[in-house]
C-alpha positions as CSV (number, residue, x, y, z in Angstrom):
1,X,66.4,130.9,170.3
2,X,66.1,132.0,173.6
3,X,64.7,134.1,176.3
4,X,66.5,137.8,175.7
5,X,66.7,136.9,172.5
6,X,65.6,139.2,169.3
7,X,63.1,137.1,166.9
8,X,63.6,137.5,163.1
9,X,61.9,140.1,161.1
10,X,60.7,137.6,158.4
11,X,58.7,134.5,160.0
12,X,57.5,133.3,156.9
13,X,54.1,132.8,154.4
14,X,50.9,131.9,156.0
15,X,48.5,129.8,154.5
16,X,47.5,132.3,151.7
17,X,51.3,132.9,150.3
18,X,50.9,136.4,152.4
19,X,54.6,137.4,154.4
20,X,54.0,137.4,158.2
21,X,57.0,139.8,159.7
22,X,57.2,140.5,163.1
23,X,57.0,144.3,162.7
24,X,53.4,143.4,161.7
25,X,53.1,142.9,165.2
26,X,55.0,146.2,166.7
27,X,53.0,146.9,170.2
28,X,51.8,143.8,170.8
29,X,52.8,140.7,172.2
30,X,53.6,137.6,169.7
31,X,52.5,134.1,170.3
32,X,54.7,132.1,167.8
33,X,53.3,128.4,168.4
34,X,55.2,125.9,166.8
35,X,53.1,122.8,166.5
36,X,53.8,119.1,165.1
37,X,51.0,118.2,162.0
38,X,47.5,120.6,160.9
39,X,44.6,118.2,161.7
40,X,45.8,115.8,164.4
41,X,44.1,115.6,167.8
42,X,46.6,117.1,170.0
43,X,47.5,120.0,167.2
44,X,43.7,120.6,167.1
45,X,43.2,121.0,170.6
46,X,45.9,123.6,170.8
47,X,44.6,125.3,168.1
48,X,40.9,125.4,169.5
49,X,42.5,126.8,172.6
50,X,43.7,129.7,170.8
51,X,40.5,130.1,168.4
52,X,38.1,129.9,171.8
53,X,40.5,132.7,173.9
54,X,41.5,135.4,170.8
55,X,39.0,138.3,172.0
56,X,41.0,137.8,175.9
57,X,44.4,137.3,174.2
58,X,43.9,140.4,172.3
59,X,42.5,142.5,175.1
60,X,45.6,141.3,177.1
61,X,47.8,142.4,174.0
62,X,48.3,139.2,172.6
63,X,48.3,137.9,168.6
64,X,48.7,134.5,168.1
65,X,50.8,133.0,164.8
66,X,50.8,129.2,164.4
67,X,53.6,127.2,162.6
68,X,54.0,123.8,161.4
69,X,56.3,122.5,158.5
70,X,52.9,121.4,156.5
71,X,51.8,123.1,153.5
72,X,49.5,126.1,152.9
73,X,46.9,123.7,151.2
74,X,46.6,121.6,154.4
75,X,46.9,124.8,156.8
76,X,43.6,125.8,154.4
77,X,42.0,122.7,155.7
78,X,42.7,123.0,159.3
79,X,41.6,126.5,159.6
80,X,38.4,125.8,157.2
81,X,37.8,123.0,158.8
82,X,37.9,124.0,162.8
83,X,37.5,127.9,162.2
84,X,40.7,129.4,163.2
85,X,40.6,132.9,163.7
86,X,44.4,133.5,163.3
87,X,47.5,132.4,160.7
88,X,49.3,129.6,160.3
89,X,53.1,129.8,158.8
90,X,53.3,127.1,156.0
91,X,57.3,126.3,157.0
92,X,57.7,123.6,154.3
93,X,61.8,124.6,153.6
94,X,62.0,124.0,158.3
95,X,64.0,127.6,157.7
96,X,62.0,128.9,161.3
97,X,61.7,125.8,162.8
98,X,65.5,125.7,162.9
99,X,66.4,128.9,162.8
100,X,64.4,128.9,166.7
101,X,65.6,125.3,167.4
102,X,61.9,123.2,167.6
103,X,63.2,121.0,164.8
104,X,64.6,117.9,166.1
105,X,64.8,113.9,166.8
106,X,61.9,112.6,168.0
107,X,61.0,108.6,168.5
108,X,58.1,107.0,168.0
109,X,57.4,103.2,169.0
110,X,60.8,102.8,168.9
111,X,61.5,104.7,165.7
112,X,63.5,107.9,165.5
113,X,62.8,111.1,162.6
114,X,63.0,114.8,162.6
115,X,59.9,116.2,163.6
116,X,58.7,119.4,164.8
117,X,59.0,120.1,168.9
118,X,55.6,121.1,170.4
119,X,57.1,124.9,171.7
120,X,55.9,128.5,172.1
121,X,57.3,131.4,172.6
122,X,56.0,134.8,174.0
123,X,57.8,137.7,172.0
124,X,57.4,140.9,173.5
125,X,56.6,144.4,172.2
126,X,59.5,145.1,170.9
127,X,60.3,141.7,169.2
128,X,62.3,140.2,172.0
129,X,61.6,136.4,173.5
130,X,60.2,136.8,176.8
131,X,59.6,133.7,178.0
132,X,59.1,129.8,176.3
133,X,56.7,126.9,177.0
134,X,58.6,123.6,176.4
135,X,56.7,120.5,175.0
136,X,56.4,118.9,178.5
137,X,54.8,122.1,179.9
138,X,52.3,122.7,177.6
139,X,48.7,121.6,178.1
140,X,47.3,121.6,174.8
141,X,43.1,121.8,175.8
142,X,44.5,124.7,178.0
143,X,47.3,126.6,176.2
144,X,45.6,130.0,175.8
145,X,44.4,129.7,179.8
146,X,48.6,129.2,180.6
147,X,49.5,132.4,178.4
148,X,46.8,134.2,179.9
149,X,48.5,133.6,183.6
């Protein structure tokens, strides 16, 4: 996916087997984060970042939807167990994180696997992509201040 283009009606189930559709959002601004693994430190910095900033994200028009490829089960945990205020897509079948292209080869120590690509992307009012943070620009601690501007 990319900026101009439309985002997908469905997105997926959250953590409680409930569809998320982007129509749910029609008027306000989608921030679809896609993010590696619930419960690891740089996942739940970006998270907290989110969770801290909703009431100014909202006032500036903003709803925030997190994805990962884990379970709803462990999305449960990682919203019990740092309080987040928002949903998290449990993409176990990767059908979003291909369809918007975050899925890919990452190394590790040497070692190379699929994994999820730290990305978000700002979809506008009327479901189009407006503008994308790459892995490399993203400042996890600080996420919600970059959206904000």
């Amino acid at each position: 996916m990319n900026i101009g283009d439309r985002a997908p009606e469905i997105l997926g189930k959250d953590e409680n087997g409930r569809e998320i559709r982007l129509s749910d959002f029609r008027g306000k601004k989608l921030v679809l984060y896609f993010y590696p693994k619930d419960l690891t430190s740089g996942c739940t910095a970006e998270a907290c970042s989110f969770r801290d900033h909703q009431a100014e994200l909202q006032q500036a028009g903003y709803e925030v939807v997190g994805v990962s490829v884990d379970d709803a089960q462990k999305h449960q945990k990682f919203k019990e167990k740092h309080e987040l205020n928002f949903p998290l897509i449990a993409d176990v079948d990767k059908q979003l994180v291909q369809q918007f292209g975050v899925w890919q080869e990452k190394s590790m120590y040497g070692r190379k696997y699929m994994g999820t690509v730290r990305t978000t992307f700002i979809i506008n009012e009327e479901g189009v992509i407006e503008q994308i943070f790459g892995p490399k620009q993203i400042k996890t601690k600080i996420h919600a201040d970059q959206i904000l501007g």
